[in-house]
N, C-alpha and C positions, 0 to 999 in steps of 0.2 A: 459526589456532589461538588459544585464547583461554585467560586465566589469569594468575597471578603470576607464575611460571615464568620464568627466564629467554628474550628472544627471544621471547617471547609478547605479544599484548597483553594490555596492564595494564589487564583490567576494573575495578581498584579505581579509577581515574580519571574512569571513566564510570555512569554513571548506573544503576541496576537498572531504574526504571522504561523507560531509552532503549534496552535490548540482549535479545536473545534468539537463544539457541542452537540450532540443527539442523544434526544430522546433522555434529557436527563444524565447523562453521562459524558464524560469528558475524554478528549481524544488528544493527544499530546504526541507529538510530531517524534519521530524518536532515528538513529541510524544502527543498521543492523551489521555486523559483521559477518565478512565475507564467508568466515571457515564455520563450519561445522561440527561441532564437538558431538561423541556417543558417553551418553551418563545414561546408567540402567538401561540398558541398551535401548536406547532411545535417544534420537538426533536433538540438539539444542542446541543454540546460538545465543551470542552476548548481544546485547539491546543498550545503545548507550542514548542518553540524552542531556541537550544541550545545558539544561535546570534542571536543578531537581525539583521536584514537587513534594512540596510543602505545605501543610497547614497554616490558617491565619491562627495566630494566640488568639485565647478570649482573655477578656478581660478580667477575669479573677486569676488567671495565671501569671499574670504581669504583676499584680498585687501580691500574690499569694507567693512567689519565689523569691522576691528581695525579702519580705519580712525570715523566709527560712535562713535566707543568706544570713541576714542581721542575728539571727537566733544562734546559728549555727559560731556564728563570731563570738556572740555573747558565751556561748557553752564555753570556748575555749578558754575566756576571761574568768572563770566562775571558781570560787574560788572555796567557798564557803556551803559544800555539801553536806548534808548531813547522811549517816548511815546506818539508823537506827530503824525503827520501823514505825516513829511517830509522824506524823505528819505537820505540816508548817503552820498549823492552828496552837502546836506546842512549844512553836518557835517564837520568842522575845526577840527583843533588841541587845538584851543584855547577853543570853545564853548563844546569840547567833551563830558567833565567832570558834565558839567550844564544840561546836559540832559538825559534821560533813552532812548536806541534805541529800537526800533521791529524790527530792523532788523541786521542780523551779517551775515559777507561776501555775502552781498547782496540775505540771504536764510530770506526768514517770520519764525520770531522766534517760532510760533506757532508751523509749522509746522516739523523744529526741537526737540521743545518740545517734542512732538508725538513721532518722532521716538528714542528721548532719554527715553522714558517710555518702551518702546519695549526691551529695552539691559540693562540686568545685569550686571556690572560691576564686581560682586565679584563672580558669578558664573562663567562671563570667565576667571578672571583669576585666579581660581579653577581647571576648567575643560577643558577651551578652549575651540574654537569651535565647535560644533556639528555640521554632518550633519542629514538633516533630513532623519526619517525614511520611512519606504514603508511598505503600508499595503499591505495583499497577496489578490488578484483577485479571486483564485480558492483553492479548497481544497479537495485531494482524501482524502477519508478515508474509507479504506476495514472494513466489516461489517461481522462479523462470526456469523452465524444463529445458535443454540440451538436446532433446529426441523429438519428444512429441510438437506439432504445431496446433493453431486452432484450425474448426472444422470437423470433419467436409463440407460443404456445401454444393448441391447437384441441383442443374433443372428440373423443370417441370416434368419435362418428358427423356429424362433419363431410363435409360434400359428400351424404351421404345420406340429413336430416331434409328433410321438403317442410317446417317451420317456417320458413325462410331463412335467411340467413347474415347473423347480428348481428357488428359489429370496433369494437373499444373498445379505447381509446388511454390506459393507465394508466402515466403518470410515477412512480409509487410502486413498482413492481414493478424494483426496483435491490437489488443487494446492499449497497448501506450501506444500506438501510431495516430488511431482514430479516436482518444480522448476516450474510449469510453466501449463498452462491449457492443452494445447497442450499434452505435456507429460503426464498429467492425462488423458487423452481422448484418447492415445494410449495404457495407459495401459488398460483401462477398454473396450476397445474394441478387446485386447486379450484376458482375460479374457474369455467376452462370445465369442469367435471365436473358444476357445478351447474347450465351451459346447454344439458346434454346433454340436449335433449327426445324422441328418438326417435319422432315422429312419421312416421307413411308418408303421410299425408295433414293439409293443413291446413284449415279451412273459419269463411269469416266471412257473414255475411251479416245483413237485417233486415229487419221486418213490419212493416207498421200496420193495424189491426184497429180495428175499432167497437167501443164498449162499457170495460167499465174492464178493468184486469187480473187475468188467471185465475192469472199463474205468479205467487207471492206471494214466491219465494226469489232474491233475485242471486245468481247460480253455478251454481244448478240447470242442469243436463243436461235436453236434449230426444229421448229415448229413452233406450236403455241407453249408449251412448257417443258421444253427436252433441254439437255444440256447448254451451258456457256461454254463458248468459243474462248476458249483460257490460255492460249497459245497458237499463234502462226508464224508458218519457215516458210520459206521457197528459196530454192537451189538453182543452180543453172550448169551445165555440162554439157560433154558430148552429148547424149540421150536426148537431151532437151532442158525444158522449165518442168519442175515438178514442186506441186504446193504440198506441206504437209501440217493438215489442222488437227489441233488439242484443244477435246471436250471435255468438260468438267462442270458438276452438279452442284451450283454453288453452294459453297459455306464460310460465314464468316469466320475469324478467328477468333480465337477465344479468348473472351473479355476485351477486344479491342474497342467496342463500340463506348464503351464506357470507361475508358481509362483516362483519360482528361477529366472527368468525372472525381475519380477515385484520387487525383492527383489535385486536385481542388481540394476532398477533403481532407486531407490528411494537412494540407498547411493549413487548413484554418483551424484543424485540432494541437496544432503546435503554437 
């Protein structure tokens, strides 16, 4: 629980920018060291934080530790105990002095004792009061793997275009890039949405012919849906002019359609 409040931690101690609340629960900003320690064989790392987290005093503790203090002063002043097993209803004015008490303002001196061993006198008034601290219940700490990436993500029609099976190895595609998983999961799902070719057949192939070139356009189609013209030569020699044309069943690259896109997002997630 968190707050001024008595028994609460004391957010005014800590930082606004280092805390955030959910769901009733308090989230305090914290930095994690690098190395990795094995206890019970089991991995654990040190957690350090900026404040410490602290309770607010209530208000009978502010009251209630100076009078110990005062108490605790007075025991040491005391001078005139009695050690018998009457109690101070048997004690005069006159007989005061002739006897040692166990008992002062009607508390068992013992049990005073006790709580005068408890209080520093020079540390409070040093330091003053403390409230006590709060250990923490829970602890995220994000883990960045060496090996693994996020992913895969595959089109629609994976395992089913004859274009073939392109795999591209994108270290950007993490959520500290895109702010957010979400946002990495949309971008890598444009990506392959733009290599979705649905081809049922693919077809490459090439000519060489006599004479110059007849197809004047690169890209051009040869029929109503046969290959692009993705390359033309012509040579010239003794023999003659000879053209030589390169077919190819177009396909985009992969994720280019969307990469301006993806490079938008990722600056506005920074």
């Amino acid at each position: 629980m968190a707050g001024i409040e008595c028994g609460k931690i004391d957010i005014s101690k800590l930082s606004e920018d280092e805390i955030i609340s959910i769901n009733n629960q308090l989230w305090v900003k914290a930095d994690v060291d690098e190395k990795i320690y094995i206890w019970r064989n089991e991995p654990n790392v040190v957690i350090k934080f900026n404040d410490a987290c602290v309770t607010a005093l209530c208000g009978d503790q502010t009251n209630i530790l100076p009078s110990l203090l005062m108490l605790s002063t007075a025991l040491e002043a005391t001078k005139d105990i009695v050690d018998d097993d009457e109690g101070p209803e048997n004690i005069n004015r006159e007989n005061a002095r002739e006897h040692k008490a166990k008992v002062v303002c009607i508390q068992d001196v013992e049990i005073l004792k006790n709580t005068q061993a408890r209080l520093d006198a020079h540390s409070v008034n040093n330091m003053g009061f403390q409230p006590a601290t709060i250990m923490p219940t829970a602890a995220i700490i994000p883990m960045k793997s060496n090996i693994k990436t996020y992913g895969p993500y595959a089109s629609s029609n994976f395992g089913t275009s004859a274009g073939g099976t392109q795999v591209s190895v994108d270290t950007d595609l993490c959520p500290w890039v895109f702010g957010s998983i979400g946002a990495m999961n949309a971008a890598g799902n444009s990506m392959v949405s733009s290599s979705a070719i649905g081809l049922t057949r693919s077809e490459t192939g090439s000519i060489t012919i006599p004479g110059l070139p007849t197809i004047g356009t690169l890209g051009s189609t040869v029929g109503a849906s046969g290959p692009n013209l993705s390359n033309l030569t012509f040579t010239f020699g003794s023999s003659g002019i000879t053209t030589n044309y390169e077919f190819r069943t177009y396909t985009p690259k992969f994720g280019n359609l969307n990469r301006h896109f993806l490079e938008k997002f990722k600056s506005i997630a920074k």
